[in-house]
C-alpha positions as CSV (number, residue, x, y, z in Angstrom):
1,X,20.1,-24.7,-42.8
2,X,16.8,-25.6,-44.6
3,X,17.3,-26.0,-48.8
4,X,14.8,-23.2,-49.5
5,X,15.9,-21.0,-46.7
6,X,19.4,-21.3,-48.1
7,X,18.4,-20.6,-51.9
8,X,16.8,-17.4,-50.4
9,X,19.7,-16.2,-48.3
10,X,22.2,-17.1,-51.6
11,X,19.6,-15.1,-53.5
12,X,19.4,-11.8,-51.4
13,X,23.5,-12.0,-51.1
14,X,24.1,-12.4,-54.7
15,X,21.2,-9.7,-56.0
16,X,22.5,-7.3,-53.4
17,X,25.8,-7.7,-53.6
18,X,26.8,-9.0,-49.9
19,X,29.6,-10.6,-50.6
20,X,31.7,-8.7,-48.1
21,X,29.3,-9.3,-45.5
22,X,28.2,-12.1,-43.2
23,X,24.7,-12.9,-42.1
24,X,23.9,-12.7,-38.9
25,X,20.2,-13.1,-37.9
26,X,17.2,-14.0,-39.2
27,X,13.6,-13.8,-38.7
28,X,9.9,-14.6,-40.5
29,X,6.9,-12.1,-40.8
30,X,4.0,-13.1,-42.2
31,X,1.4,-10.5,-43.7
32,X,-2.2,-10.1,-46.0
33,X,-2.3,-8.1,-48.8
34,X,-5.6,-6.4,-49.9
35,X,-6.0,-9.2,-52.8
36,X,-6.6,-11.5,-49.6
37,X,-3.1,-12.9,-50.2
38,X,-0.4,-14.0,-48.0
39,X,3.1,-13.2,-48.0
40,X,5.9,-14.5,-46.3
41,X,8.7,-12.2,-45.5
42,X,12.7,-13.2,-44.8
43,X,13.9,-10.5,-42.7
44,X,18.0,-10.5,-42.5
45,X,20.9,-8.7,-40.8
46,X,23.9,-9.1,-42.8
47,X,26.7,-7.3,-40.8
48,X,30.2,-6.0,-42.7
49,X,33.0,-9.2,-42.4
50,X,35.3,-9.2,-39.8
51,X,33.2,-6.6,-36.8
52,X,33.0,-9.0,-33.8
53,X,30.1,-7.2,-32.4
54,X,27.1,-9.7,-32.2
55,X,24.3,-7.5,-30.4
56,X,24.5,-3.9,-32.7
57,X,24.3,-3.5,-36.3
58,X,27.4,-1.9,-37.0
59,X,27.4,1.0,-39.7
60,X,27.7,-0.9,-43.0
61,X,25.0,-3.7,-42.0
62,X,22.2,-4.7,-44.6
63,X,19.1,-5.1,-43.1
64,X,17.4,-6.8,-45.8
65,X,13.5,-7.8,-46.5
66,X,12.5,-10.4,-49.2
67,X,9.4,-12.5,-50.1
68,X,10.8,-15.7,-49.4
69,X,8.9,-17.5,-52.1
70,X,8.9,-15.0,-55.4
71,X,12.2,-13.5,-54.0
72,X,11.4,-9.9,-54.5
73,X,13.3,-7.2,-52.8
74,X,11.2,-5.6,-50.4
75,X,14.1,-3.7,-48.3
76,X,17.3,-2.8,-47.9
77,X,19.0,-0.8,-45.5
78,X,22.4,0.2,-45.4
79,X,22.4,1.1,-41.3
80,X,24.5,4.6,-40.6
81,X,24.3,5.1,-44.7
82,X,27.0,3.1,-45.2
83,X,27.0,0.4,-48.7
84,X,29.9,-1.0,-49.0
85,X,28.3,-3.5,-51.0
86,X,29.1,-4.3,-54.7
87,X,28.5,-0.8,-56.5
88,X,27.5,-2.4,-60.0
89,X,24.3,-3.5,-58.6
90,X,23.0,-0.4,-57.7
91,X,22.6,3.1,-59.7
92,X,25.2,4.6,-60.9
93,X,24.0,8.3,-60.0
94,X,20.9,10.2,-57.9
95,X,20.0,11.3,-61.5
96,X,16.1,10.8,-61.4
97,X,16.4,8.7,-64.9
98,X,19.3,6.3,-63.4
99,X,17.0,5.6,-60.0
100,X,13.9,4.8,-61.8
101,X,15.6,2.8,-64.0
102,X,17.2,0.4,-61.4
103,X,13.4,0.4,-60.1
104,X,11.8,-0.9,-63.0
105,X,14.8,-3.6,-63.3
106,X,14.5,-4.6,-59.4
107,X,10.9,-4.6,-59.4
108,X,9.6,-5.3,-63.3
109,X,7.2,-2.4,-63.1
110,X,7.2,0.3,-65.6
111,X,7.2,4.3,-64.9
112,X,4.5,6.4,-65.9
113,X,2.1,3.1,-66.2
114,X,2.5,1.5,-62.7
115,X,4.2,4.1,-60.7
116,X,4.9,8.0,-60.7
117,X,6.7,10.3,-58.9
118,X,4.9,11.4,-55.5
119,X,7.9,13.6,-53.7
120,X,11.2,14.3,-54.4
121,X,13.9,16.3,-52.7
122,X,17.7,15.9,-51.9
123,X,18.8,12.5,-52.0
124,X,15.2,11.4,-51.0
125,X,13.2,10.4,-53.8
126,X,9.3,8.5,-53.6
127,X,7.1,6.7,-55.7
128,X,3.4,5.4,-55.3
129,X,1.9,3.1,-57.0
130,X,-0.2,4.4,-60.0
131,X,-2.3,3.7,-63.7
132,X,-1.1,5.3,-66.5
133,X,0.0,8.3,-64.0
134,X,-3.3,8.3,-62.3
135,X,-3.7,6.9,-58.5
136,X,-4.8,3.8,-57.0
137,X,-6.0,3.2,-53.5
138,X,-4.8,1.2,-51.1
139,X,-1.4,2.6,-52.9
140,X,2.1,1.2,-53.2
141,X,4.9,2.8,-52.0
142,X,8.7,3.3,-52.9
143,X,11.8,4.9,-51.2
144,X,15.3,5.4,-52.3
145,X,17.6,7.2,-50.3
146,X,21.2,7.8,-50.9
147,X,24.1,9.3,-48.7
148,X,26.0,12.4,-49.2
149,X,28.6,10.7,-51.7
150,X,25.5,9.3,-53.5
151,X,25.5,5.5,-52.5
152,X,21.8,4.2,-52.1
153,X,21.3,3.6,-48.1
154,X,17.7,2.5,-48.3
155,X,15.5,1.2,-51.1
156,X,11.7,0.4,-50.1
157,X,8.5,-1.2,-51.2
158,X,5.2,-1.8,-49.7
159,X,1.6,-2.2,-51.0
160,X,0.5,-3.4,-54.6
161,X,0.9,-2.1,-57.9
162,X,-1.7,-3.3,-60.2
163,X,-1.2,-4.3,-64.0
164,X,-3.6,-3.7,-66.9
165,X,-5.2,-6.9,-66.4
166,X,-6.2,-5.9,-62.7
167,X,-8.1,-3.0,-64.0
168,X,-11.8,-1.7,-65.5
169,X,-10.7,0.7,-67.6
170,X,-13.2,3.8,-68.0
171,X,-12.4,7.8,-68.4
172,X,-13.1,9.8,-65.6
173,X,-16.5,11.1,-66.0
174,X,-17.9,13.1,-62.7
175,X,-18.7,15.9,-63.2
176,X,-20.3,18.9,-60.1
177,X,-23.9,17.7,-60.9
178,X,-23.0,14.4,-59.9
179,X,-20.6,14.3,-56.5
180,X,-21.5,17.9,-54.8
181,X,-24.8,15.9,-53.9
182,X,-22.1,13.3,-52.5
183,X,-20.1,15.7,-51.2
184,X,-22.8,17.7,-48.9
185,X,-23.5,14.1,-47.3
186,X,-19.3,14.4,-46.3
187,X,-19.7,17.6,-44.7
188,X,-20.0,17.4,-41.3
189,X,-19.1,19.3,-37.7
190,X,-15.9,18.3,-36.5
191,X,-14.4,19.3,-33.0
192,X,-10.4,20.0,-33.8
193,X,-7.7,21.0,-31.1
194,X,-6.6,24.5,-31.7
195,X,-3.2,24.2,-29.6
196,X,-2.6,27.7,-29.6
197,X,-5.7,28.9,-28.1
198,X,-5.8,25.7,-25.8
199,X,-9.3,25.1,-26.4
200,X,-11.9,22.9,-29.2
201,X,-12.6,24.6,-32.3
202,X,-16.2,23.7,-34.2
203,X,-15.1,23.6,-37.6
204,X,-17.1,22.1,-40.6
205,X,-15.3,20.0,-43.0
206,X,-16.0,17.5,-45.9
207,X,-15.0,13.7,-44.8
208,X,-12.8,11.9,-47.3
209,X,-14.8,9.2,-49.7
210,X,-14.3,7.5,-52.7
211,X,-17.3,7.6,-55.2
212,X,-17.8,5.6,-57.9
213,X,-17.5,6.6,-61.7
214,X,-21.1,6.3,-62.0
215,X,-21.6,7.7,-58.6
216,X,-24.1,4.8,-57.6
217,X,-22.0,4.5,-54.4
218,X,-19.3,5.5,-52.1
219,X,-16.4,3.3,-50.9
220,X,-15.0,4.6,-47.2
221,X,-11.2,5.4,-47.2
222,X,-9.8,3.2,-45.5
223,X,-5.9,2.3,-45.3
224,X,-4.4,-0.9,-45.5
225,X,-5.2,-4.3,-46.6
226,X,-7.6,-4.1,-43.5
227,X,-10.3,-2.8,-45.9
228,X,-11.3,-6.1,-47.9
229,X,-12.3,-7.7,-44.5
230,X,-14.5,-4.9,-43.1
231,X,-17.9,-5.4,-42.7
232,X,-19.8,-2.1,-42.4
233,X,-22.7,-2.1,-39.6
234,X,-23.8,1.0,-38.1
235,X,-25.8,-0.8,-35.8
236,X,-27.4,1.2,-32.7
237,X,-26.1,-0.2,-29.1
238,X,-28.8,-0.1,-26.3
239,X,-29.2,-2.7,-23.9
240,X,-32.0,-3.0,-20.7
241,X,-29.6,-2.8,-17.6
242,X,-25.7,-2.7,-17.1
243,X,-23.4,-5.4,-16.0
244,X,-22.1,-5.0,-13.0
245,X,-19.0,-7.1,-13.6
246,X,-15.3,-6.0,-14.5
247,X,-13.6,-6.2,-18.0
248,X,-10.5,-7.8,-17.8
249,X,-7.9,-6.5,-20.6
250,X,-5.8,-9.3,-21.1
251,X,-2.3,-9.5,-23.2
252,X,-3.1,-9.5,-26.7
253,X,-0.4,-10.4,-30.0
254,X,-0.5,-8.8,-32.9
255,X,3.0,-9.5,-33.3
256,X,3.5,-10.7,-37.5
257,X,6.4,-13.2,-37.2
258,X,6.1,-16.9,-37.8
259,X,8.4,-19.6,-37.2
260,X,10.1,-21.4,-40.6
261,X,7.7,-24.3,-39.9
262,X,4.6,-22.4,-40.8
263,X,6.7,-20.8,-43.8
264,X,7.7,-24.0,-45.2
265,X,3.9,-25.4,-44.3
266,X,2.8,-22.1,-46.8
267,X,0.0,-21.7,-43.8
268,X,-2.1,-18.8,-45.2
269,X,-2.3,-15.8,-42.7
270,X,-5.4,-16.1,-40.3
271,X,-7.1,-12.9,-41.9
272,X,-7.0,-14.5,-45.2
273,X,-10.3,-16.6,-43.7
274,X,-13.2,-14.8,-44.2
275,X,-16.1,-13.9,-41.4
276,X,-18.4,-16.1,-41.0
277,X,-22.2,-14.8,-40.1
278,X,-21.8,-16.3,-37.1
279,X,-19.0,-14.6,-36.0
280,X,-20.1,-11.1,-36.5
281,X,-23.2,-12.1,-34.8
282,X,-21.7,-13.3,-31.6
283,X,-19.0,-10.2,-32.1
284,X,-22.1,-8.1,-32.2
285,X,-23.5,-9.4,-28.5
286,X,-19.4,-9.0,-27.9
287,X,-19.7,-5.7,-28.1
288,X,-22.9,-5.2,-26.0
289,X,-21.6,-7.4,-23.3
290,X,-18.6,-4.7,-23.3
291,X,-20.7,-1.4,-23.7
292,X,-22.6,-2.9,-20.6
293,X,-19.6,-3.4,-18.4
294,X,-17.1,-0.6,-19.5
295,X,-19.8,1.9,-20.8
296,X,-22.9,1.3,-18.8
297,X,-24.5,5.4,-19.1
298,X,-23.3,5.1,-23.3
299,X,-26.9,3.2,-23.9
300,X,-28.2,4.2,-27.0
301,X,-25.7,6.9,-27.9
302,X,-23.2,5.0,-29.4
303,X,-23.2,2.3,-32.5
304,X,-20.8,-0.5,-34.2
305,X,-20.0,1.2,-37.2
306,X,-18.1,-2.1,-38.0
307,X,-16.0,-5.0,-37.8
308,X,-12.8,-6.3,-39.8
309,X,-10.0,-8.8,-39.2
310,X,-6.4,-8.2,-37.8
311,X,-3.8,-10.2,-37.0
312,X,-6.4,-13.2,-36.2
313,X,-8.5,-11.1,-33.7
314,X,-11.8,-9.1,-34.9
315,X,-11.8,-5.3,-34.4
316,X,-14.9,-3.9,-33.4
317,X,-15.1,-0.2,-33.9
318,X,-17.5,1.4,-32.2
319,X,-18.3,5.5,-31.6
320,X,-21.1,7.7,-30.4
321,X,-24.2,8.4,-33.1
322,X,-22.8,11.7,-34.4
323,X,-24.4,14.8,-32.5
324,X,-24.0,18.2,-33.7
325,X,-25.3,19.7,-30.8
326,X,-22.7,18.1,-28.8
327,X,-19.3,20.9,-28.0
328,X,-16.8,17.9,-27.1
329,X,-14.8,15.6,-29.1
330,X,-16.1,12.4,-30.6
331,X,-15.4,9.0,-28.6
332,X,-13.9,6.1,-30.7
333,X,-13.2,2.8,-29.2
334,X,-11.7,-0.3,-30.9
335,X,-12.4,-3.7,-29.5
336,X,-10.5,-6.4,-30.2
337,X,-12.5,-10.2,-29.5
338,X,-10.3,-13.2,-29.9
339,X,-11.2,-15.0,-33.2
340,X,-11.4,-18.8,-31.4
341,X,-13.2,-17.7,-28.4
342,X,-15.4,-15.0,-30.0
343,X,-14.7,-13.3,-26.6
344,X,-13.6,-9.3,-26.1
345,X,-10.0,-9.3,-24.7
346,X,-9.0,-6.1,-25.0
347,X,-9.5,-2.5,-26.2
348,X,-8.0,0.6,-26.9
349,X,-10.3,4.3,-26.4
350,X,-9.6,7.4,-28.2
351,X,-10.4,9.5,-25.5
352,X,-6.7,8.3,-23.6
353,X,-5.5,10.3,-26.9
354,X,-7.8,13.5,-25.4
355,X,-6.0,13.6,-22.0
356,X,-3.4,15.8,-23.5
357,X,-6.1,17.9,-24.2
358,X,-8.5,18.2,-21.1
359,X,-7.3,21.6,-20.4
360,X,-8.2,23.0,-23.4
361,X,-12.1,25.1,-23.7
362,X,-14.8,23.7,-24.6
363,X,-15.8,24.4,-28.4
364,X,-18.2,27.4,-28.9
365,X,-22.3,26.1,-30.2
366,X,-21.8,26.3,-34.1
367,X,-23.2,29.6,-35.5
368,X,-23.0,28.8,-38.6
369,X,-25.7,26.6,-40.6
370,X,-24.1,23.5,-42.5
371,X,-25.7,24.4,-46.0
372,X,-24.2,27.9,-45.6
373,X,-20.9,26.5,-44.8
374,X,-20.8,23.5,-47.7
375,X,-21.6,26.2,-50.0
376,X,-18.8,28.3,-48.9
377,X,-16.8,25.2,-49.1
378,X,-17.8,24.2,-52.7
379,X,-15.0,26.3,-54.5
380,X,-12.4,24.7,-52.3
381,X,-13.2,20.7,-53.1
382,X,-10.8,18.6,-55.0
383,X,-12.6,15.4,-57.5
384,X,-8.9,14.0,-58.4
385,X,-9.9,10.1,-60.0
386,X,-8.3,7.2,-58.4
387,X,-8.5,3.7,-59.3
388,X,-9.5,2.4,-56.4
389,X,-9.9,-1.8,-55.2
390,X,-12.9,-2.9,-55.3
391,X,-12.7,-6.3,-53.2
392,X,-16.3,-7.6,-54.6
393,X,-14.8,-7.4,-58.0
394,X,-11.6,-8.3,-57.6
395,X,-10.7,-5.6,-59.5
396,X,-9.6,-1.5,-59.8
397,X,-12.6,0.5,-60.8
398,X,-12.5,4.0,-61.4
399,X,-13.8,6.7,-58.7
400,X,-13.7,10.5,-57.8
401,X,-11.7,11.3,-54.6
402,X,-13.8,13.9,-52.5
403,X,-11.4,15.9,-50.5
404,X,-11.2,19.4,-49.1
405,X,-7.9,21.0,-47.4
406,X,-10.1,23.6,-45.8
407,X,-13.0,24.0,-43.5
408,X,-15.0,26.4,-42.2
409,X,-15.3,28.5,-38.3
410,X,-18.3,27.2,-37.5
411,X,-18.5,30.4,-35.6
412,X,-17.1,33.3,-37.1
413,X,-17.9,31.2,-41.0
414,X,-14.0,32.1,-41.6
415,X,-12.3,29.7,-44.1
416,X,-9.9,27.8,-42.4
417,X,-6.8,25.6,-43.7
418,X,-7.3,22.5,-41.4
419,X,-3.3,21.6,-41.7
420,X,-2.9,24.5,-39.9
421,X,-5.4,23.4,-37.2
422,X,-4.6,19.8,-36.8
């Protein structure tokens, strides 16, 4: 076994406690945070000493994630909730003050200043990632679960969790005057399923947005480390006559793992690279090749809102120019063009989602104006402030969340929760 693949596996058996347990497979992944960063991810199945059985994971195995180069902890797993591991390393109770504890010594961050408590129940407890207890977007996650005879089963991290240095400190300062201007712009006529009357409701509700402290601009919210690649567009897609050729949809890979070579190489991940000009123009004439031969009677309604990276291919995401008129649901496509060939290759359309809903009625013409229903919707917004990444800054500037957890009937003008709807 390689030197540094060793130190790693010694690392995760000792930290863990696996000394009663063999390991049995192994595997890389390879994956972009939103700092543009690439990590390198040992994924390992250490299964209980003496069980004979090669293809399951017996109860008692530790399926067990780690950054192969800083060695952090990024999962473990006991399968069936069985830890027969060494008890020492792991907390002593379910006690909240015992679990954040081990946290802060498995992970260095501190409570109340990197992360808070987001849910807790019954031997499930969750974190996200946080500054000095207020939010940050894209957020880090953490999950401890323990069994009935309180043993932690699972421990979890994902995402980032800034420190001080990564942030512009400010205080929150908008106020109504400043993001119900904002928030108008976010309100818009949606068509949601209504499963129990089987048929489209119109429903106005406010889109969520980030919007900066001095509200000079809004950031979209967006999940995933996908965000610091995207390249908004909103470009209008007409064309002079259709193709009459087929699109072929051929096998795509977004598949993460890597082989130890390109670990040990360090090769950063292919998203790390950013888009060149040239690329996003010959992604642009991608798209209206596609739209020509998939879409030929779309011309002019639809536009390339944008286009980011993913797992070395460029999504293209494209959807009608918003219609209020219109009583059906909104089309979204994403396109996926190989990065080395700057040619389309596959795609996946929203409306296959819909098919489960082609029975339903068509949504009733709105009744209701959309200034009558924001105002009705003003007393129900939420401004919570979120430190939010700015990729252009390299840095965690301060913004309002706009979010609203109801809408309104855009025919009767009824308030409406929309949880209950969708």
């Amino acid at each position: 076994m390689d030197k540094q693949l060793q130190a790693a596996v010694d690392y995760a058996r000792d930290s863990l406690g696996l000394h009663d347990h063999q390991l049995k497979r192994y595997q890389f992944f390879r994956d972009k945070n939103h700092f543009n960063e690439t990590n390198f991810i040992l994924n390992m199945e250490w299964h209980p000493i003496g069980n004979a059985d090669d293809a399951l994971n017996p109860a008692g195995t530790a399926v067990v994630d780690i950054n192969f180069y800083t060695k952090a902890v990024r999962l473990v797993e006991f399968i069936g909730g069985v830890n027969n591991a060494d008890s020492s390393l792991y907390p002593s109770s379910t006690a909240k003050e015992d679990v954040i504890e081990w946290i802060e010594e498995m992970t260095g961050l501190t409570f109340g200043r990197q992360f808070l408590i987001a849910h807790e129940k019954e031997q499930v407890l969750k974190f996200a990632a946080a500054v000095d207890n207020i939010p940050v977007s894209p957020s880090g996650m953490i999950r401890v679960e323990f069994n009935k005879d309180g043993l932690l089963t699972v421990f979890s991290i994902d995402g980032e969790f800034p420190d001080e240095a990564q942030i512009e400190w400010e205080p929150f300062a908008l106020t109504p005057d400043k993001y119900e201007p904002f928030a108008k712009i976010q309100c818009q006529l949606w068509r949601l399923p209504d499963q129990e009357q089987e048929k489209w409701l119109s429903v106005y509700g406010i889109e969520e947005v980030f919007l900066t402290n001095d509200a000079a601009r809004t950031i979209p919210f967006m999940f995933g480390a996908n965000r610091s690649s995207f390249i908004a567009m909103d470009k209008l897609l007409q064309w002079e006559e259709p193709l009459d050729s087929f699109f072929e949809q051929k096998d795509i890979d977004l598949s993460p793992e890597v082989e130890l070579e390109t670990v040990l190489a360090n090769k950063p991940h292919p998203d790390t690279i950013p888009l060149l000009e040239s690329e996003t123009t010959a992604a642009v004439q991608e798209v209206l090749r596609f739209m020509r031969q998939v879409y030929p009677d779309e011309n002019g309604t639809c536009e390339l809102t944008g286009v980011y990276l993913k797992d070395g291919y460029i999504v293209a995401e494209i959807q009608p120019v918003q219609d209020a008129s219109k009583n059906a649901p909104y089309m979204k496509v994403k396109l996926l063009i190989d990065r080395d060939t700057l040619t389309a290759v596959n795609y996946i359309d929203q409306n296959v989602l819909f098919k489960a809903y082609s029975h339903f009625t068509i949504a009733d013409d709105a009744v209701v104006s959309l200034d009558k229903a924001f105002e009705s919707l003003r007393e129900h917004m939420e401004v919570e402030p979120v430190y939010v990444y700015d990729s252009g800054r390299s840095s965690y500037i301060m913004c309002g969340k706009l979010d609203c957890a109801y809408g309104i009937n855009a025919v009767t003008g009824k308030v409406v929760a929309l949880n209950e709807i969708v």
